[in-house]
N, C-alpha and C positions, 0 to 999 in steps of 0.2 A: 648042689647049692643048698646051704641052708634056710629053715624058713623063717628063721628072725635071726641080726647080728646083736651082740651086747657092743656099743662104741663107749663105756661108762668111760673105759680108761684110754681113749683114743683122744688125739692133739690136735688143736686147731691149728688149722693153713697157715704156714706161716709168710703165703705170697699174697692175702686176701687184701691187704694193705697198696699193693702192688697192682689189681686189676686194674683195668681200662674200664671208662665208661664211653658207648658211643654216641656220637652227637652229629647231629648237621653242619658242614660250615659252608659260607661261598668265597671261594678263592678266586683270583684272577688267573689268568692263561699263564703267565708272564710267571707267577708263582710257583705254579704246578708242575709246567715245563721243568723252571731249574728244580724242583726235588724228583721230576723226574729221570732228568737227564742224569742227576747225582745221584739217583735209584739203581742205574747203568752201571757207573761207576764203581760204585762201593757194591754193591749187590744184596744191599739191603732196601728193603720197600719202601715205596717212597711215604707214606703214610710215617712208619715209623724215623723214617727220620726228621721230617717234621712236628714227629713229638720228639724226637731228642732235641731237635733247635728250641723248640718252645720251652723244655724241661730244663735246659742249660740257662735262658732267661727267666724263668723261675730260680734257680738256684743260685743264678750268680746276681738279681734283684735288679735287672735291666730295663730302663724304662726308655720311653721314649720321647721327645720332645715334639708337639705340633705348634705350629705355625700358622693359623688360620688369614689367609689374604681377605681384606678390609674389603670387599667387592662393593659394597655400598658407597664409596666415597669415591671411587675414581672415576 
């Protein structure tokens, strides 16, 4: 092993754009279950496929409509 590299003419990562950052979330049972069960299925992790659902409403600009019930007046 050498004791120092020269990287002068070495290329930047070109997946560096591409990492994951990690973060906390709280999901419900109800959630988790079906990316689990669908973790079974496909045999990819269920982690990752709730970033590809997430990553496909990012890309395809899916939003969602809420409805808030008027609790105060009834």
């Amino acid at each position: 092993m050498k004791k120092e590299y020269n990287f002068d003419k070495g290329t930047k990562n070109p997946y560096t754009k591409q990492l994951k950052k990690q973060i906390t979330i709280n999901l419900s049972e109800e959630v988790l279950d079906y990316f689990k069960d669908l973790s079974i299925k496909t045999s990819i992790p269920y982690q990752t496929l709730i970033n590809y659902f997430l990553l496909d409403c990012v890309k395809n600009k899916k939003t969602i409509e809420f409805v808030w019930l008027d609790t105060e007046n009834k």
